[in-house]
N, C-alpha and C positions, 0 to 999 in steps of 0.2 A: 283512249279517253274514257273515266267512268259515266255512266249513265248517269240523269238525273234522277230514275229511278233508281235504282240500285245505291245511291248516297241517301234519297230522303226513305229509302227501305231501313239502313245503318242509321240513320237519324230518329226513326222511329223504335225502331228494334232497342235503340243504348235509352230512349224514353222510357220504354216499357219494362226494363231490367230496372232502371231506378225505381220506378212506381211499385213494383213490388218488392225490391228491398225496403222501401217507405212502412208498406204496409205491413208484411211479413217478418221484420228484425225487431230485436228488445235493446239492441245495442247502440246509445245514441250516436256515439261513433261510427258507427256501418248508417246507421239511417242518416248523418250526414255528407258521406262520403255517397249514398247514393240520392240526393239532394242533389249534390253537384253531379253525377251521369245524367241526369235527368234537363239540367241547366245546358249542359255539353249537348246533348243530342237537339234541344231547341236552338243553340246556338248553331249545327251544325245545320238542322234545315234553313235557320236563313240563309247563313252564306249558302247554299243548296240553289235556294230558290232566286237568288240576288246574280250570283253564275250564270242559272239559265236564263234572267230578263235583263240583263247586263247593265245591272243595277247598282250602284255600290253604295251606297243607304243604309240599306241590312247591314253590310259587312263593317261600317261604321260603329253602329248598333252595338254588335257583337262584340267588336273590339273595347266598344264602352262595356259594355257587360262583363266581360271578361276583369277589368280593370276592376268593376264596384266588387267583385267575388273572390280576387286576392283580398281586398280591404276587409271584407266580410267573414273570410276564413280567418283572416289572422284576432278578429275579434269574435268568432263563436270558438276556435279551437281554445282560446283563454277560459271562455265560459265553462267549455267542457274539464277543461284542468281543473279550476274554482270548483264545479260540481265535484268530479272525482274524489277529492283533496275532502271535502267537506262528507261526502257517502261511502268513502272507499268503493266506491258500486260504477258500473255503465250501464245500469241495466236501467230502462224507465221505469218498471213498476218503483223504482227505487223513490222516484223523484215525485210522488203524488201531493208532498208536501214542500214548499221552500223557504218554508221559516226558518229563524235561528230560534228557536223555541226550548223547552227541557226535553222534550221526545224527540229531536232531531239529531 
């Protein structure tokens, strides 16, 4: 059986690898793909912590979350095509402006 340390260690560890792909990336695609590591590793300490107080609430929770984050990808990964499509670019500094303007 794993420990409950040793899962909210991984739970924290897959946080903290998102948070600085968040910080560290120009790519909005990597910085949303590490949005969702970041979503994953809080989802994984609940069920973590819902395991060790034999709880099922959290894992409720999480199941709903999980559910609103397909809905949510399948509408930012569209955004990021629309963006694409219109910057040929992924890169943020791209996107300082979002007008349809004559300089865009």
């Amino acid at each position: 059986m794993i420990s409950l340390t040793s899962l909210a260690f991984v739970s924290m560890a897959l946080f903290s690898i998102g948070a600085i792909g968040v910080i560290s990336r120009r790519n909005i695609f990597v910085i949303y793909m590490s949005l969702e590591m970041m979503l994953n590793g809080i989802n994984l300490f609940l069920v973590t912590f819902a395991r060790y107080h034999f709880n099922m609430d959290p894992q409720v929770i999480t199941i709903m979350v999980i559910a609103i984050a397909a809905a949510e990808a399948a509408v930012f990964l569209s955004v990021i095509i629309l963006l694409f499509r219109t910057k040929k670019s992924l890169d943020t500094d791209v996107f300082t402006t979002l007008t349809q303007g004559e300089n865009s």
